[in-house]
N, C-alpha and C positions, 0 to 999 in steps of 0.2 A: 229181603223178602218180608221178615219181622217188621220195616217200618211200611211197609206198603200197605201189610194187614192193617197194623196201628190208624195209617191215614183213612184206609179204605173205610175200618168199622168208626170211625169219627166222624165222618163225612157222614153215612147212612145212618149212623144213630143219631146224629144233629138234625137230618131231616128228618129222621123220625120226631122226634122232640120238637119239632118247628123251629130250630134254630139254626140258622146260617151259616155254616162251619168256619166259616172265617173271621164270625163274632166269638167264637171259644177262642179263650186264652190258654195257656201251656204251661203247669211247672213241671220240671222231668229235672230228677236227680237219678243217680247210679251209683252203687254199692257193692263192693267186692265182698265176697263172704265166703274163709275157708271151709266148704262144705259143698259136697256135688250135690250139682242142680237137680238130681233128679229127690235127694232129701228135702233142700229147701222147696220143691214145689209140693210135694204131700202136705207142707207143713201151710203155704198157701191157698192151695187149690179146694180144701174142706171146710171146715170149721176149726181149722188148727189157730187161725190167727183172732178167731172170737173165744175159742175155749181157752187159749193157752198163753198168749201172746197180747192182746189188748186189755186181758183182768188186771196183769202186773202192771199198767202204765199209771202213774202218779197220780193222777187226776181222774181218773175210772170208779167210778163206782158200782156198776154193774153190767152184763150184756147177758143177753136174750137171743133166742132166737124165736122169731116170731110167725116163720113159717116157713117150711123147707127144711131137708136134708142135708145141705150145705151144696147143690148144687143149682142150676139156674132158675131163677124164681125165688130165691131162698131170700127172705128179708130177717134183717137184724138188725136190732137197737142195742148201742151202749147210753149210760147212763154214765153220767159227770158230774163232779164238782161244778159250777157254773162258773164261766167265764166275766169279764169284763164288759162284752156282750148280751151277756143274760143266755146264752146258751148252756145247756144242758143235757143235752142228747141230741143222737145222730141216729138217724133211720137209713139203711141203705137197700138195695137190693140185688143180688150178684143177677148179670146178662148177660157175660162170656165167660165160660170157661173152657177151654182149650186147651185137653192134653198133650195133643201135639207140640203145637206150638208155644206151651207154657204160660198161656197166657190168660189172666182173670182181670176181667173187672166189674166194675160195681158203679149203680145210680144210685146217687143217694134221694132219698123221699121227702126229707125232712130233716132241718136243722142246720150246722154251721152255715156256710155264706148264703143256704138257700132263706134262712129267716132274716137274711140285713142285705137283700140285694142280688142275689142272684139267682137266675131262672131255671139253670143247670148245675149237677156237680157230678164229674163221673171221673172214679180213682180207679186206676191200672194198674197191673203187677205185670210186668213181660221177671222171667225168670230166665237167663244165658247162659249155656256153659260157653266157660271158659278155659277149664280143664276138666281132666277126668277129676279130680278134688275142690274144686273152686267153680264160682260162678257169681253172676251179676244180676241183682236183682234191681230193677229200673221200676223206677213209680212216673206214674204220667197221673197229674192232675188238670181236666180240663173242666174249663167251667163255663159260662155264658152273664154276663152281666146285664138287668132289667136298664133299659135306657133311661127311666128315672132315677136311677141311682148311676149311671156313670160318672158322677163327678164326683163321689165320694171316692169310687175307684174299689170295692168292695173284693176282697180275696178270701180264698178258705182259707181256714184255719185247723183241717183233718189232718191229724198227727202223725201224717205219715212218715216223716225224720225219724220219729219216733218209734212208730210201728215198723219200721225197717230195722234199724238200729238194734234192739231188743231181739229181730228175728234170727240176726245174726250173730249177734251173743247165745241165743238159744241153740241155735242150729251149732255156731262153734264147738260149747261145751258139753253137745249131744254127739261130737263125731271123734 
């Protein structure tokens, strides 16, 4: 059911966006995290992972929130050390969030692959129980590459290894 929503709101947000759903490309990792799901989603579902969670990441310099309460409509900027790229910040704006079904994700506005190539970028949280203690926190990165740059082959570079990683250290040593 969870991958059905996934396709379903891909499909419709793609046409929303004017882009082809079958021109969005896929990264989706998965994370076991000893801490129930319904903890690990508070700590996604608000502003837990800009107030708490993205400051501490190596390369951060600052985040903002730039409008909104942390729920749909909410846009945010972090601010970074600059890359190899010249990037420096990332603009996003949350368009699902789903108590039910645990599920948040995010357009980004401005920044990582959308300044070298890319015409979409939208990063997803699906959050799983797996047990009554445990759960799976799955990141979907999809993107849409401009056709004058397909031969570079252009990928993001949102830290989300990273921002998962940390969330589950967080959430561990908070349970």
């Amino acid at each position: 059911m969870l991958k059905q929503f996934s396709l379903v709101f891909f499909v419709l947000f793609a046409c929303y966006v004017g882009v082809n759903s079958r021109e969005l490309k896929h990264i989706t990792k998965e994370l076991e995290v000893n801490a129930p799901a319904y903890e690990a989603w508070e700590l996604y579902r608000n502003l837990g992972l800009i107030n708490i969670i993205v400051p501490k990441l190596p390369n951060v310099q600052s985040t903002q929130v730039l409008k909104g309460d942390g729920g749909v409509g909410t846009v945010a900027k972090t601010t970074f050390v600059p890359d190899e790229a010249g990037n420096s910040s990332y603009t996003e704006e949350f368009i699902v969030i789903d108590d039910k079904k645990r599920v948040k994700a995010a357009k980004a506005l401005e920044g990582d692959c959308l300044a070298f190539g890319c015409s979409v970028l939208i990063v997803e949280f699906d959050i799983k129980e797996k047990s009554q203690n445990s759960c799976i926190i799955k990141s979907i990165i999809s993107y849409a590459v401009k056709k004058e740059f397909e031969a570079k082959d252009p990928k993001p570079t949102v830290a989300v290894e990273a921002i998962t990683q940390a969330s589950k250290e967080y959430l561990e040593r908070n349970n």
